[in-house]
N, C-alpha and C positions, 0 to 999 in steps of 0.2 A: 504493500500500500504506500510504498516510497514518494512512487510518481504523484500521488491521487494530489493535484491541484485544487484544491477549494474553489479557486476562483473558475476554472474551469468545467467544471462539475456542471451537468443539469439540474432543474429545480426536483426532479425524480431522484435524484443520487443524494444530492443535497438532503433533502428531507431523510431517506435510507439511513446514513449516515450519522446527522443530528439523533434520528432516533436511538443508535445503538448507543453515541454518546453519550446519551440521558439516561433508557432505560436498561442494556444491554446488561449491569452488573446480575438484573437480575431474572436471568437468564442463566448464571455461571453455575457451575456444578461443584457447590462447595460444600456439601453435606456429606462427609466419607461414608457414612455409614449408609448411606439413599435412602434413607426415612423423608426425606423430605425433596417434594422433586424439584428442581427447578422453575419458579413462574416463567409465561413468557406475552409477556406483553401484543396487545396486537399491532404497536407501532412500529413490531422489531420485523414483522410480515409482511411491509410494505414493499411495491414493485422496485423492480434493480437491477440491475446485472449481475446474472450468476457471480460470475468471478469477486464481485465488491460483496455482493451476501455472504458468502463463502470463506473472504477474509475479516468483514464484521464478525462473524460468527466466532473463527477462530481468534481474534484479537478479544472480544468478551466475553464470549460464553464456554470457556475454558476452565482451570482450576482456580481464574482470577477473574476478582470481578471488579471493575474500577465504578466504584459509585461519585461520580464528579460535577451530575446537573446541577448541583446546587452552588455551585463556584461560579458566582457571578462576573468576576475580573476577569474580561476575554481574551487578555495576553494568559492568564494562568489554566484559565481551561484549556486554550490550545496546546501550550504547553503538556499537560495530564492527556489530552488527546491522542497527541502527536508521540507519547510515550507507550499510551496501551496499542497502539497500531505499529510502532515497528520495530516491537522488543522481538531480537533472535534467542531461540535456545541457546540453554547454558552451554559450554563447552563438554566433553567427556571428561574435563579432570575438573572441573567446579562437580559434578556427577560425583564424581569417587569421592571427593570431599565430603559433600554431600549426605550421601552415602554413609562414610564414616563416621562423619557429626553423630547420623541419628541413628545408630549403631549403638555407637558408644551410649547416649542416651539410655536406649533400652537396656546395656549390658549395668551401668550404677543403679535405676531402678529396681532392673532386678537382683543385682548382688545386694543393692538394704533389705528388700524383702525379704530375700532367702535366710540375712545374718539377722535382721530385726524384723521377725514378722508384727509383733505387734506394737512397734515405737511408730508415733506421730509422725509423718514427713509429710505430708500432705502432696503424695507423688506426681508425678509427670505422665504414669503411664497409659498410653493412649494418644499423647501429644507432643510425642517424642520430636516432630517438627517445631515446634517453638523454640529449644535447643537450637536446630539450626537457622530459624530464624534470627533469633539474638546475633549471631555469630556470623549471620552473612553482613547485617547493620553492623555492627562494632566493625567488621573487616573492611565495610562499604564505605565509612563513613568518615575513615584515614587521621584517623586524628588522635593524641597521644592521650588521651585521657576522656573517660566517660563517666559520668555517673548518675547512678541509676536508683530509682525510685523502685524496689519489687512489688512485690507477692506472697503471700503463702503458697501456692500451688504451683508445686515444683522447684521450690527452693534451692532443695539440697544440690537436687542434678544442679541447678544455672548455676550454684556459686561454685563446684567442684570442676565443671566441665567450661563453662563461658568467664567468668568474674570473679577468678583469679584465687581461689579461696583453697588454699591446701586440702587435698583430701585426707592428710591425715587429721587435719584439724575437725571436718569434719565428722572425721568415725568417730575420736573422742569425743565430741558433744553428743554423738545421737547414743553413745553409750554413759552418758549421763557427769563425763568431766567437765565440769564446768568452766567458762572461759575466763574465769576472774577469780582467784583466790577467793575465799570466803573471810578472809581477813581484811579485804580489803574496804568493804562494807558497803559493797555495793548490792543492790539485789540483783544485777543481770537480767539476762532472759529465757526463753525458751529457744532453743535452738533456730527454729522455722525461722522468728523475729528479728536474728543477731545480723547484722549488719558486718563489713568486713571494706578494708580498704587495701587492695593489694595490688598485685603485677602480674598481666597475664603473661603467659611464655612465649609472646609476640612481644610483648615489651607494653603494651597497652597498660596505661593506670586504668583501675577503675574505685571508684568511690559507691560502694553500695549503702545506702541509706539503711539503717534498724526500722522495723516499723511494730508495731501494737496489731492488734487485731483490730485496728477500728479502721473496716476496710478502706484502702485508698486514701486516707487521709495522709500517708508519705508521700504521697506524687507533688505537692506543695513545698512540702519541706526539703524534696531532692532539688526541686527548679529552683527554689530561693538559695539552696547551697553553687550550684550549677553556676549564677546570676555573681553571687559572691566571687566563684574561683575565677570567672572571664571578668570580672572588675580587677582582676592580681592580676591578668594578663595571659591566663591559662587559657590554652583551646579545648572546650571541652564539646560531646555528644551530651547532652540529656535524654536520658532514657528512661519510660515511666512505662513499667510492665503492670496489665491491672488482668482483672478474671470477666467474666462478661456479664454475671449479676453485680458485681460490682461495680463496673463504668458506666453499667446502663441505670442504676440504682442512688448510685449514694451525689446526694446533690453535689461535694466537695470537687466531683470530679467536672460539670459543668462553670462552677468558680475556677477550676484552674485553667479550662480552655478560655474563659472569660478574661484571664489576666493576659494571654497570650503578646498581646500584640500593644499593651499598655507601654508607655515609655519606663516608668521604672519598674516594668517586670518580664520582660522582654528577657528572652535567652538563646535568642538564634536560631530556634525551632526545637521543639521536642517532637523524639520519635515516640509515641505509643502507642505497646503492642499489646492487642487483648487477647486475651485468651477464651475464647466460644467453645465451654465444655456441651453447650447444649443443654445445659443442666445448673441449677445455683443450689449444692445441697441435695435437696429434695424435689427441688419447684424448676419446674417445667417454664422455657421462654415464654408460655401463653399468661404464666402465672406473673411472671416476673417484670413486667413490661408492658406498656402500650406499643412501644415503640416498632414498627420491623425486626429491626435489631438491636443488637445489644452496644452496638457504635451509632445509634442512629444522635446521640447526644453530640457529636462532633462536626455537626451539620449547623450547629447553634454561630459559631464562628465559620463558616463554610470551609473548613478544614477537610482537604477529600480524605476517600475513607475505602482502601483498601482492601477488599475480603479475600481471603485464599481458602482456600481446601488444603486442611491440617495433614494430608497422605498424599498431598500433590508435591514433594519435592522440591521440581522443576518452577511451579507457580510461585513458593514462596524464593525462589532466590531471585525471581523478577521482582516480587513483592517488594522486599527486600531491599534492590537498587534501584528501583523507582520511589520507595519512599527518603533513602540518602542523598538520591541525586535531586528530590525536590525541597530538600531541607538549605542541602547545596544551593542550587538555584535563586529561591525565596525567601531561605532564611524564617520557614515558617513550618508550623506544627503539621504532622502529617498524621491520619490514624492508620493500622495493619489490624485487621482482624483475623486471626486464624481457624479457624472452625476445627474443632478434634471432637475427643470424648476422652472419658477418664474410663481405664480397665477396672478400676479398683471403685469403690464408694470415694464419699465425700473427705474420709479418710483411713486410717488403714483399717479401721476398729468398725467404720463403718459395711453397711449392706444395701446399696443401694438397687438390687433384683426385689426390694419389697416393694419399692413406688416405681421403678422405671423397669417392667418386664420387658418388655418389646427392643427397645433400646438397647438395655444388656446382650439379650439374644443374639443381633447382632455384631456385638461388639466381640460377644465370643466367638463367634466366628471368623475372625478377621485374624490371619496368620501376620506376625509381626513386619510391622512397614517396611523394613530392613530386608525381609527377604522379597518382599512384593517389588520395591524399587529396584533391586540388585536385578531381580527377573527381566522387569520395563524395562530397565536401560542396558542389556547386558553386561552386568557388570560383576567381576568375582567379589565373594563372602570379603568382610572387611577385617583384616586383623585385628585381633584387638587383645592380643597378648600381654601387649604392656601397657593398656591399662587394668589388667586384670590383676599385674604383675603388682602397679602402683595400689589397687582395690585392695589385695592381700598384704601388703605390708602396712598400709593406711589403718587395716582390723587385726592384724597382728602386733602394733604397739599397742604397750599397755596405755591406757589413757589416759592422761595427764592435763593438769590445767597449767597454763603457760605462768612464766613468771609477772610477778604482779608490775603492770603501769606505773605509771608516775601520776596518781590521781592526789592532788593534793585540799581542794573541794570535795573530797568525803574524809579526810580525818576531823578525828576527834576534836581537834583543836579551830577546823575550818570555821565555826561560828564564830569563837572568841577572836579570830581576826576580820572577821569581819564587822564587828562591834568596837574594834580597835579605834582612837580616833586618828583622822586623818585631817590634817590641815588643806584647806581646801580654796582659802583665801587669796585676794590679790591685792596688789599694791594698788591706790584710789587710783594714780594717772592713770595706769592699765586702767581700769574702770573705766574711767571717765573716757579715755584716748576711744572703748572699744564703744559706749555709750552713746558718742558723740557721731559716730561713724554708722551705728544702727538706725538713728534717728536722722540721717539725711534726707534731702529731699530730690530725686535726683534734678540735674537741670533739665527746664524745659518742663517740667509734669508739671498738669494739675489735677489734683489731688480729689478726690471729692472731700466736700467741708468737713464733715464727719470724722475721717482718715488725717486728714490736714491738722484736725486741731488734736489729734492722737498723738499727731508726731511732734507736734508742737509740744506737748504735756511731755513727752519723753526726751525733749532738749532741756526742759525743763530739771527732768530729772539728771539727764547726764551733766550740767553746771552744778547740781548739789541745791538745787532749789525745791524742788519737790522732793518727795518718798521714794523709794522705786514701788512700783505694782508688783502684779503678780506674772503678767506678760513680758514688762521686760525683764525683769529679772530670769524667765526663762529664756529669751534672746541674748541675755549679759552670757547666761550662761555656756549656750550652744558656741556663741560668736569665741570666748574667751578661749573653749577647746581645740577648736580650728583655729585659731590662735598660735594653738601650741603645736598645731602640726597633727592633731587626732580629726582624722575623718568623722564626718558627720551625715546620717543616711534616717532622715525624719519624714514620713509618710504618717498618714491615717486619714480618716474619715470627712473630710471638710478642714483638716488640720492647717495649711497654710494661712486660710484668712482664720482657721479658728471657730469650731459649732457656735461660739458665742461671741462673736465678731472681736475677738481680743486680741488677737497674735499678729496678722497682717504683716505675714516673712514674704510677702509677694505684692507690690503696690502695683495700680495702675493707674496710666492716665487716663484722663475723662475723655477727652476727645479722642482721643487715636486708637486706644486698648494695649498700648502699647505698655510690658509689665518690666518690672524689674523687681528682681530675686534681692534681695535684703541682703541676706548672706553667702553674695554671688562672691563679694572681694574679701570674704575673712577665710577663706582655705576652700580645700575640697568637701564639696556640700549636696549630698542631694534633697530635693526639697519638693514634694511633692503630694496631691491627693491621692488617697487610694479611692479605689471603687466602692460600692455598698456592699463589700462582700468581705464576713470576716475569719470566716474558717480559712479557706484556702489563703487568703492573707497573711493570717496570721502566721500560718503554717509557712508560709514561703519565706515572710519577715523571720521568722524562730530558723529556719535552715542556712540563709544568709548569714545571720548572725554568728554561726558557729564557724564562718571562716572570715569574719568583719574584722577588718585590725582597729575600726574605732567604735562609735557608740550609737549603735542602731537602735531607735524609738519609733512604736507604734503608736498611734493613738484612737481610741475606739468616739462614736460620734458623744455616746453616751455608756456610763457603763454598766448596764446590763447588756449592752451589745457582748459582753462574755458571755451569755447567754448563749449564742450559734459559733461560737470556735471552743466551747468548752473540751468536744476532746483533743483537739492540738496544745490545748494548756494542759491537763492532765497529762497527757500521756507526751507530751516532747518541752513545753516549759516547763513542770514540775519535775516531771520525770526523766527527763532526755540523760541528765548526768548519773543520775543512781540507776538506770540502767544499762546505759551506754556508753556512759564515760564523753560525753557530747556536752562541751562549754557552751555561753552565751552568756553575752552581756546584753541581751534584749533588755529593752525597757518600755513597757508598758503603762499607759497611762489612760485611768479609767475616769471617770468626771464621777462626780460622786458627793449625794450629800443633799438632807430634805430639804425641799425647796418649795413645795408645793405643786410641783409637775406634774406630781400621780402616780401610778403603782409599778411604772418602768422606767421611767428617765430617773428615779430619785437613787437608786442602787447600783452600786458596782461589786455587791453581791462579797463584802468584805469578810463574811463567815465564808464561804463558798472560798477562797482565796487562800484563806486561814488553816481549810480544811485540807488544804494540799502542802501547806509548809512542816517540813520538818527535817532535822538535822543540817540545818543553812543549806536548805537546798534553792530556794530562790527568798529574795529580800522583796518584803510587807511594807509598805511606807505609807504614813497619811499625814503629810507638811502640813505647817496649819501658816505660817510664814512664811513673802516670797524668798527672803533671804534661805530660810532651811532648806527649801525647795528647791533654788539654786546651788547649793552646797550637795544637796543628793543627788544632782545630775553629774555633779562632778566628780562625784565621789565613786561613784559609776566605772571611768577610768584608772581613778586612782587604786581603787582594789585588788592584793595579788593574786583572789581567785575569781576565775569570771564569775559570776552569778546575774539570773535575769530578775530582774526589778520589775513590782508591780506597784506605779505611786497612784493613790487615791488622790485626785486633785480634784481642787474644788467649782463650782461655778459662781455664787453666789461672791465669794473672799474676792472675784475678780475685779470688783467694781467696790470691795466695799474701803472705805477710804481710813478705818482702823488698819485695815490688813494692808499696812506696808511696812518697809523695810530704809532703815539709812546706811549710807556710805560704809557707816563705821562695820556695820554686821556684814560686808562682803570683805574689811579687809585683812593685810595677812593677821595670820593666826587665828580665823574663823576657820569653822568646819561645821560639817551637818549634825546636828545635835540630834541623839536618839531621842531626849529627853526634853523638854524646856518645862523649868522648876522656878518655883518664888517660893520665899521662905516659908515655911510650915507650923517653925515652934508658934506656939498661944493659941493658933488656928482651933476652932471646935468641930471643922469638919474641914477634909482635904479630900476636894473630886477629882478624880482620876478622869480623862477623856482624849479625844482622841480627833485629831479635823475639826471641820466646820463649825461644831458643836460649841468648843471655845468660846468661841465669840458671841454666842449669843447668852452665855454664861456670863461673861466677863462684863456684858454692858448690861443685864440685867443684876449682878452682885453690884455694878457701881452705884446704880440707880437705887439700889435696896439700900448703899451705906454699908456692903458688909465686905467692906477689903480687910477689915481686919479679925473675920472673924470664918470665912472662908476660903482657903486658898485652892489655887487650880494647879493641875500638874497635867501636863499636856505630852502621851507616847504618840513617838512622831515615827518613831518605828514598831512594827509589833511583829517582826518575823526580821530574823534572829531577833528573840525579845531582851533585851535590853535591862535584864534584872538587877547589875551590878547599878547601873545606872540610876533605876528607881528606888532601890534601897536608900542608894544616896541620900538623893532627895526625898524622901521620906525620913531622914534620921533627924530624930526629935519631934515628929509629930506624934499627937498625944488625942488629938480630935478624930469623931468619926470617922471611916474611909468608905468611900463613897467611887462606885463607877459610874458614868453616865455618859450612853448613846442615844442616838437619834432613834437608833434601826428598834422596831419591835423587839421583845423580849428574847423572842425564838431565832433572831438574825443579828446580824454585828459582829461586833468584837468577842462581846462579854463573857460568852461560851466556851471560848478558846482562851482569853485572857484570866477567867477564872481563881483557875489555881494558880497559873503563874505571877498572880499579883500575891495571893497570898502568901505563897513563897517567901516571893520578894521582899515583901510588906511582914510577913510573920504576923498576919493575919489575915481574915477574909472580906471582903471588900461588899456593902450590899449595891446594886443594882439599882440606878434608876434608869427608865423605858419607856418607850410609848407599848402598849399593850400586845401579848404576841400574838401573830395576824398572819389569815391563808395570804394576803397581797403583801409586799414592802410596805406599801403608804396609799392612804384616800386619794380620790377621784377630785377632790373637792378642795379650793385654794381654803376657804371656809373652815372647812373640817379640819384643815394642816395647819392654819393658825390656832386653834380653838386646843388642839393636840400639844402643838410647839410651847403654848402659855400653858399648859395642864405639865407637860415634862421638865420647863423652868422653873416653876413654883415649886414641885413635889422637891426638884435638885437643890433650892434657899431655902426651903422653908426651916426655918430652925426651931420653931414653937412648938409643931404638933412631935408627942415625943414617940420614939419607934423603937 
């Protein structure tokens, strides 16, 4: 179909043509098992010249199916056109490769089975072509370093055989050595989950992500690392392996195709290859899906979408270089769908002839792919002596857990230096020099009045006339690190102007739109909005992170937006280091603090937060000060062990004109206080609280006249909790102790901070609340004042005796 001229074509050929373009995918014969026939469209029956039907035919309805109508962009469709029409068979020695790949495949399948019939691996067999799928991409795709987002299904084979992963390492985990000392105090994982970063015997890196069982939510977290290594200058493939209930299933994977082609989440393309057991489990594509298919989710970004026949070979090493070569080309995501079946259940232990009789039937009758291809293509049995050779000494060492890392974020001691203080302060010129440079205005803009007289207020500031706020002081503080030479990489939700019009790190002019980046001249800066999406986000911010050499901040719009990425917090913010040994200096920043908004915008869900910290695994902060707040951004950097930070920041404190800070509290020899104390002795009661809450304590005790008979004590940290700290200040009080939050009874601090004030305090503290409740907070501006006066009276009241 070399010759065939488009422009020369009749409007009978033309149409022919277009049609197979469009419909022809499906038409392909990608069902091995022929449970399912083929559609064929009646557009594809349209009149033509033998010879042009003949090669339509053979160009799509083969092992491959190119589904491409939906690619609007008429250079890139012709492109994917002009590919599925004059791709030649492989050679005979890509064949014997081939060949071998999925050889070897079936032979580690079946040598776990045989030595561990009943350990977990969540096998490959059946799909022994995805193995060499992998392997024709990573070969296709020439480039010194990959890494890849997996799987459960088929693990063990892809890390042993494609990604670099020693097979003796292997045997000893599936026979139960663990990969981390038990001294070391990490909890690890289960083998299927562990992640591996090695050298294949091509010289290939590859970086395989860890992942949890919360399916596909690693394909975020490997792009955002991917993103990370090509800002260091690295060429990398992103590779994101999913199973076919899960791409067509879990929304996180639609968010990642959504980031795709964003300026700050961009990675050059990602290849990802599904896996079509035909099956999720139990449940049947009819069950599993509205969709056609299980890739039909990659249509959302018109991203084409590749189908193969999992026992076609020949079709997937087209698959293969046509998905490379258009990653090549456009620098854009491509999907591959493999279509197989699994020999075994869902996993070893499983029976999957109870719900899928028919299915199974067939699949037992299928003589292993390895001999069916050898037959097709003429080609001799594949040796496979020496890896049977590497297979038996892999299960003939006894099995050993490696020597212990260098993890220094899980000892013992990891907490008390992170409680450590750290001077954080700057000389006032600095200040001022960086203050004065934030607050310009560039030449030529006009500002809208609004903006204008913001920036005017913050010249203000930078001469030492005004406070600082709460905005600049996080600009004092961004600008001061870039400053020193530390990258700065700040996204979220509305984040540049700010959900609460406060920040404005991006100005425009009025007439023109013409913008300028704030912190385009204090270093390397990125500075951008994310999308309304926070799973996949989140997830890709947290995999960045872990190869960020400065200080990568999310911001959610509001925060119960943790609410939809809560498992990329659990399971890779909380968790990423105690299981996998994976640092981060993310910094997260939730808004947070009643206000009257109503039963979602007032929460950033600080019990929920609370209930994930432990042994200095990620740092709890609730500033209630711009100056502290600027000091824990910094302090961020300054830490020897990474840790990701979640600050409770406020909205209300933004505007309110008690809550600022002077010169003297940014200079040297400040730092970020866990703690902020006023004296206690004579005091008859001492509140304990935490954020926003402060303040409305502090101006209702002035107004009552009782500074001398109330004092406050303000944790500004409460993960690593800061006991040494509050002892302190508490030594010599002799009055009541007293907690008090906003959050109902049932949510907050208070639950977790409990004992450890008692502790601290060598007593127990009572609890004052607004009432514990199925929502956060009322619907009602009404109701939240009516609340707010009911929780500040109960917190002064010193008459009524308890």
């Amino acid at each position: 179909m070399r010759d065939g001229s488009p422009a020369a074509e009749t409007a009978e050929t033309a149409r022919l043509r277009e049609a197979w373009r469009r419909h022809g995918w499906r038409a392909a014969r990608l069902d091995p098992l022929g449970l399912r026939a083929p559609e064929r469209p009646a557009a594809l029956d349209l009149p033509g010249p033998d010879d042009l039907r003949a090669a339509l035919e053979a160009a799509y309805a083969g092992g491959l199916g190119w589904e491409i109508g939906h690619v609007q962009d008429a250079a890139r469709f012709a492109w994917l056109a002009e590919a599925a029409e004059t791709a030649d068979p492989p050679p005979r020695d890509a064949r014997r490769e081939a060949l071998q790949r999925i050889a070897e495949a079936e032979r580690v399948e079946a040598d776990i089975k045989r030595r561990l019939p009943t350990t977990k691996t969540f096998g490959l067999s059946g799909a022994e072509g995805f193995v060499l799928l992998m392997e024709a991409v990573i070969r296709g795709a020439r480039v010194p370093r990959v890494v890849c987002g997996g799987m459960h299904r088929g693990r063990i084979t892809q890390l042993g055989l494609v990604l670099g992963k020693p097979l003796a390492r292997l045997a000893a985990e599936l026979r139960g050595a663990p990969d981390l000392p038990h001294g070391l105090g990490a909890a690890s994982d289960v083998p299927y989950h562990l992640g591996h970063d090695g050298v294949r015997d091509d010289g290939v890196e590859v970086w395989t992500a860890p992942h949890p069982s919360h399916l596909s939510i690693v394909a975020p977290v490997a792009l955002g690392r991917a993103r990370g290594e090509r800002a260091a200058g690295a060429e990398v493939l992103p590779l994101a392996l999913h199973t076919d209930a899960a791409f067509a299933g879990q929304g996180v994977n639609m968010e990642t195709l959504q980031l795709a082609r964003l300026p700050g989440y961009e990675v050059g393309g990602t290849v990802h290859l599904v896996l079509d057991n035909q099956v999720g489990f139990t449940t049947d594509g009819a069950e599993a899906r509205s969709a056609r298919t299980a890739a039909d989710v990659a249509k959302l970004t018109e991203t084409p979408i590749l189908h193969v026949n999992g026992d076609d070979p020949d079709a997937i090493l087209r698959a293969a270089a046509a998905a490379v070569a258009w990653r090549a080309r456009f620098g854009e995501d491509v999907v591959v769908r493999l279509v197989a079946y699994r020999r075994r259940g869902h996993n070893e232990m499983d029976e999957a002839r109870f719900t899928q009789p028919r299915m199974y039937a067939a699949i037992d009758a299928l003589p292993p792919l390895s001999e069916r291809y050898a037959e097709a293509a003429g080609l001799p049995a594949p040796d496979l002596s020496a890896l049977q050779a590497r297979l038996d000494d892999a299960f003939a060492a006894p099995p050993a857990t490696p020597n212990a890392p260098e993890a220094p974020g899980l000892a013992p001691e990891a907490g008390a230096r992170l409680l450590a203080w750290r001077e954080t302060g700057m000389e006032i010129a600095r200040l001022q020099r960086l203050a004065r440079a934030l607050a310009r205005i560039p030449d030529g803009f006009t500002l809208h009045p609004k903006v204008r007289a913001l920036l005017d207020k913050r010249r203000r500031m930078a001469r030492g006339e005004a406070p600082v706020d709460w905005a600049f002081a996080e600009a004092l503080a961004f600008a001061s690190l870039l400053d020193e030479g530390v990258p700065l990489r700040f996204s979220g939700q509305d984040a540049v102007r700010g959900a609460f019009a406060q920040r404005h790190l991006r100005l425009a002019d009025q007439p023109s739109g013409a913008v300028h980046d704030v912190l385009a001249g204090f270093g390397a800066a990125e500075v951008f909005n994310s999308p309304l999406i926070e799973n996949a986000t989140l997830g890709f911010e947290y995999g960045l992170s872990t190869v960020h050499p400065g200080l990568p901040v999310w911001e959610a719009q509001f925060g119960d937006f943790l609410n939809v990425c809560q498992p990329i917090f659990d399971q890779y913010v909380t968790g990423g280091e105690d299981r996998w040994l994976l640092t981060s200096r993310l910094t997260m920043l939730l808004p947070h603090g009643w206000d009257g908004g109503g039963p979602d915008h007032s929460t950033g869900h600080v019990e929920r937060v609370l209930a994930r910290c432990a042994r200095a695994n990620v740092i709890a902060a609730n500033p209630s000060t711009p100056a502290n707040y600027f000091h824990l951004l910094r302090r961020q950097m300054a830490l020897p062990d990474p840790k990701p930070l979640v600050a409770f920041t406020p909205k209300l404190l933004l505007r309110l004109g008690d809550c600022a800070s002077t010169a003297a509290d940014f200079a040297p020899g400040t730092g970020f206080r866990t703690v902020l104390d006023e004296p206690v002795q004579g005091a008859e009661r001492v509140i304990l609280c935490s954020g926003k809450v402060y303040w409305a304590l502090a101006k209702a005790r002035a107004a009552r006249g009782l500074a001398g008979r109330v004092a406050l004590i303000r944790l500004e940290q409460l993960h690593p909790f800061p006991a040494e700290a509050l002892a302190m200040a508490l030594q010599g009080a002799a009055g009541e102790l007293v907690f008090v939050q906003e959050e109902p009874e049932n949510l907050g601090p208070f639950a977790w901070l409990d004992r450890r004030i008692e502790r601290a305090a060598g007593r127990p503290a009572r609890l004052v609340s607004r009432p514990a409740a199925a929502s956060p907070a009322v619907g009602w501006h009404a109701w939240h004042d009516a609340e707010e006066k009911a929780l500040i009276d109960e917190a002064l009241d010193m008459e009524t005796p308890r």
